[in-house]
Every structure is written in C-alpha cells, then in structure tokens.
C-alpha positions in Angstrom: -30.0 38.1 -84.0 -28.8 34.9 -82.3 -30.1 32.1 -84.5 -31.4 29.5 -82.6 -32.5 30.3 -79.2 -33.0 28.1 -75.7 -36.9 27.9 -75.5 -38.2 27.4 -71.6 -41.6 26.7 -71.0 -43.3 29.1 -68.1 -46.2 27.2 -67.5 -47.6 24.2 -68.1 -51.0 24.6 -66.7 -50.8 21.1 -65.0 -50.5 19.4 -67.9 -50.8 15.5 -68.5 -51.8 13.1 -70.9 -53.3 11.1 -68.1 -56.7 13.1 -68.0 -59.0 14.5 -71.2 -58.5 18.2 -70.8 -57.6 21.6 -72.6 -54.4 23.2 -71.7 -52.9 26.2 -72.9 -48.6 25.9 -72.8 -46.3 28.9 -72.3 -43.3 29.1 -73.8 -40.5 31.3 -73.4 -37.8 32.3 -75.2 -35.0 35.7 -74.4 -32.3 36.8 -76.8 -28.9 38.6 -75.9 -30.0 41.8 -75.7 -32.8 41.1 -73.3 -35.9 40.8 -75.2 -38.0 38.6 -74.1 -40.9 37.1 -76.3 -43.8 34.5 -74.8 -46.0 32.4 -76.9 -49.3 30.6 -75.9 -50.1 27.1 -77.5 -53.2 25.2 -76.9 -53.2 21.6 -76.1 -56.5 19.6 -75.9 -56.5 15.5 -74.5 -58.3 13.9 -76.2 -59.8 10.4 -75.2 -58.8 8.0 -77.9 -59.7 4.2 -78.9 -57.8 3.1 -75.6 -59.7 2.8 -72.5 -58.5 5.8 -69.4 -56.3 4.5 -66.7 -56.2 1.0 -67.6 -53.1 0.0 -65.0 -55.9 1.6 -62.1 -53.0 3.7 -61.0 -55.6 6.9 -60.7 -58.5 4.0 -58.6 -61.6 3.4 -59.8 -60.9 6.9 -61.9 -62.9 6.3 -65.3 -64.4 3.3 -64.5 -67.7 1.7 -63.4 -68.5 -0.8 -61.2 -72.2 -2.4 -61.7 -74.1 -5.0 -60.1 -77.8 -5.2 -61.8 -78.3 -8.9 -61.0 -75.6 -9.8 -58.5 -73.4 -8.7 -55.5 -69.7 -7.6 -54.7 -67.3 -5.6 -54.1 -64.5 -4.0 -55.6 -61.1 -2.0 -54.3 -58.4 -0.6 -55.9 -54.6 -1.0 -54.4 -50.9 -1.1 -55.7 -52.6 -0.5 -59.4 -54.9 -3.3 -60.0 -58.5 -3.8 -59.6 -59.8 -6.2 -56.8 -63.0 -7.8 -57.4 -64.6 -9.8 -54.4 -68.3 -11.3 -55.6 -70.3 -13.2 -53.3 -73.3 -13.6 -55.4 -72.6 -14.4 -59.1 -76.3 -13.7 -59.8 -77.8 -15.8 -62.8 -76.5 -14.2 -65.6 -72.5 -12.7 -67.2 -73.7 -9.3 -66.8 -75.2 -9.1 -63.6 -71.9 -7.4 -62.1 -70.1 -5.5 -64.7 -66.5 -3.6 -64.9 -67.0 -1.3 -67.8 -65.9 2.3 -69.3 -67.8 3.8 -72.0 -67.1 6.9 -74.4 -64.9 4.7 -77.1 -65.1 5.4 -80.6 -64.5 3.0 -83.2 -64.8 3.2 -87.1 -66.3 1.0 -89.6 -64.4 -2.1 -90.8 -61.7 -2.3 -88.2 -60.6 -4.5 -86.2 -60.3 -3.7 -82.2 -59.1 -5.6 -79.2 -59.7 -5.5 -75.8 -57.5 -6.8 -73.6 -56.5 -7.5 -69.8 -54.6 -9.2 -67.3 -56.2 -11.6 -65.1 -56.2 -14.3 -62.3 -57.9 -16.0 -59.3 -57.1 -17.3 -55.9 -60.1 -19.4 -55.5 -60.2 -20.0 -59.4 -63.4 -18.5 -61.2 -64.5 -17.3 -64.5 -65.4 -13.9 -66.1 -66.0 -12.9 -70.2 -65.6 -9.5 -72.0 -66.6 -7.4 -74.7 -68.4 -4.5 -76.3 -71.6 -2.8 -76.3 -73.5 -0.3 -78.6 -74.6 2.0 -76.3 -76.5 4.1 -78.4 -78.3 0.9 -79.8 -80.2 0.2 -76.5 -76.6 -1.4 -74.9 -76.5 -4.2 -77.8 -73.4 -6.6 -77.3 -71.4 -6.1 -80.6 -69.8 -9.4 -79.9 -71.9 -12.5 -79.8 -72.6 -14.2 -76.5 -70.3 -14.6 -73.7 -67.0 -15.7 -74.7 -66.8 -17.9 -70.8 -63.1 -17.4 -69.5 -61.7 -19.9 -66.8 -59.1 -19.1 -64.5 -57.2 -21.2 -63.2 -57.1 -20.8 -59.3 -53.6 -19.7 -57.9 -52.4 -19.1 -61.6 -50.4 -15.8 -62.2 -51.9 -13.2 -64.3 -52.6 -14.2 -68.2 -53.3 -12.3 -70.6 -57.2 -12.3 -72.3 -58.3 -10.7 -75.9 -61.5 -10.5 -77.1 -62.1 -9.3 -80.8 -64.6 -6.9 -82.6 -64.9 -5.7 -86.1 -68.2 -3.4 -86.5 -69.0 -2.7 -90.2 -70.5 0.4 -89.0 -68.8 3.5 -87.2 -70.0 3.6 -83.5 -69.7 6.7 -81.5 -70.0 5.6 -77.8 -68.4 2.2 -77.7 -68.7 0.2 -73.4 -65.7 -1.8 -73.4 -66.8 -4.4 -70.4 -65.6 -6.9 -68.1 -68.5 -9.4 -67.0 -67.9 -10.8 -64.1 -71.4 -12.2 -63.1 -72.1 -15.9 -63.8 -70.7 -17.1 -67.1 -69.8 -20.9 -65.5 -71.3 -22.9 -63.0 -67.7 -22.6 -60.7 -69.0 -18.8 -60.1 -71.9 -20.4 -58.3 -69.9 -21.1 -55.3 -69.9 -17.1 -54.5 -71.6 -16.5 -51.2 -71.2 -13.7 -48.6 -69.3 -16.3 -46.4 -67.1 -17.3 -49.4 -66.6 -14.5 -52.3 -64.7 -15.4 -55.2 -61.9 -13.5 -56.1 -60.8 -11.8 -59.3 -57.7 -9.5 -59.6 -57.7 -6.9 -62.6 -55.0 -5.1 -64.5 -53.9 -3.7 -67.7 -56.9 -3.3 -69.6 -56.6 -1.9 -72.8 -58.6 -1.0 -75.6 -56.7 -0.8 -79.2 -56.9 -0.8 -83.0 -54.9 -3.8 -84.6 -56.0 -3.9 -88.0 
C-alpha cells in the first residue's frame, strides 16, 4: 500500500566473505500501518579459483607450512608471512607454503601470484600440484626465483594451463633449495623471506 518500502536487515548471522560458510540473511521490511513482514535468504561462501586470505590478515588461517626435507620457521605479523630457514635442505620442496582445495577447468589459463623480497637475498619457486594425481607438479620443474637482498617487494607470476579439469588444485610456494645462495641457511644464520599478496586467478 506504500510502494517501495525501506528494507533493514535483522540479522546477518556473522556474515563475511572472508570465510567459506552458509549463512542465512534476515530481512525486514514494515509498512504504514504496522505490518511487519521478515524474509530468510540463504547465502553459502563458496571457495573459488583464488587462494583464502592471501594478504595473511587472518595468520597462518588457510595455509600450510611444510618442511619434509628442510628446516624453518614461519610467523605471521602486520599481514605478511615471515619465513626464516636455516636449513634449505637439498631439494625446492623440502619446505613448502602451500593451500590446497583450488579448482581449475580444462583449457584455461591460471596465475599464481605473490609479492616478495629478502634481507639477506635468497631464492624461492612456485607452482601447482595435482593432488589427486599422487601430488604431480602441473608446471614443469622449478622455475628458480632470485631475490635480490634488501630489494622491496616484487611482484612474481607463475603460469599454468591444464588441458584437463582438476578438482583439488595446491597452489605452492617452495622455498627449500632451488639455488646454491639458499645453501648459506644455517641455525646461526637463517635466510629470510617475507610473503604477501598471494593470489590465485583466471586470466584467460
């Protein structure tokens, strides 16, 4: 009997598009005489192509920290991921930054990318695994990174275009040995690495 009526919503039940969750939205709206009508809608989060809380505002929320063949630590303050390693091991993957649960689709092209930089100056390389297909890198060999010690953060991409859909995509940072300058880790002198903006994304 109004027309158009001011719509309030009564509760959000702690939504955000932060975290992949269901959520069911009231909204109310009263006309002039009084009536008052509420209406449920149903929300769900779903986690997309992009990798969860890639600016590590939420921590180490979403993501794993690995060491299978190497040794260091890693803390999370003022939204970036710091990465101390004082044994490179002998390999790019024996410490790992990763997040799995991606989906990608067949023929298209994907991008992972981060910001990164070095005190000490070190190296790290990235990509993708299958993890349904025993962990299988879907991007051929370690594409070796150098950072430049003291530089400011710089932006890295690395590229992958499966020709079949995969399900549960890792999205990885290696930070184990890819050159001979990660060598120099040791308990006495770790090698830094400083971590932000990761970001997983469709571009063609």
């Amino acid at each position: 009997i109004d027309g158009e009526l001011e719509v309030t919503i009564v509760d959000d039940d702690g939504f955000t598009n932060d975290f992949v969750s269901s959520y069911t939205i009231i909204y109310s709206a009263t006309n002039s005489v009084g009536t008052t009508l509420e209406v449920e809608r149903s929300i769900s989060v779903a986690k997309g192509v992009n990798v969860q809380n890639g600016t590590f505002t939420y921590g180490k929320a979403y993501w794993t920290f690995d060491k299978p063949g190497g040794s260091g630590t890693i803390n999370y303050k003022n939204g970036v991921a710091n990465i101390n390693v004082t044994s490179a091991g002998s390999e790019a993957w024996s410490i790992q930054l990763y997040q799995m649960g991606i989906a990608f689709e067949a023929n298209k092209t994907y991008e992972l990318s981060f910001d990164a930089k070095s005190e000490s100056g070190r190296s790290l390389s990235a990509g993708f695994e299958n993890v349904g297909a025993n962990y299988a890198m879907m991007v051929p060999g370690y594409q070796a990174i150098t950072l430049n010690a003291g530089e400011d953060f710089v932006k890295y991409s690395i590229y992958c275009t499966p020709n079949q859909a995969v399900s549960n995509v890792k999205a990885v940072l290696y930070v184990g040995r890819n050159l001979d300058v990660d060598l120099k880790a040791s308990r006495d002198n770790p090698i830094d690495l400083v971590i932000d903006n990761v970001s997983v994304k469709e571009v063609q």
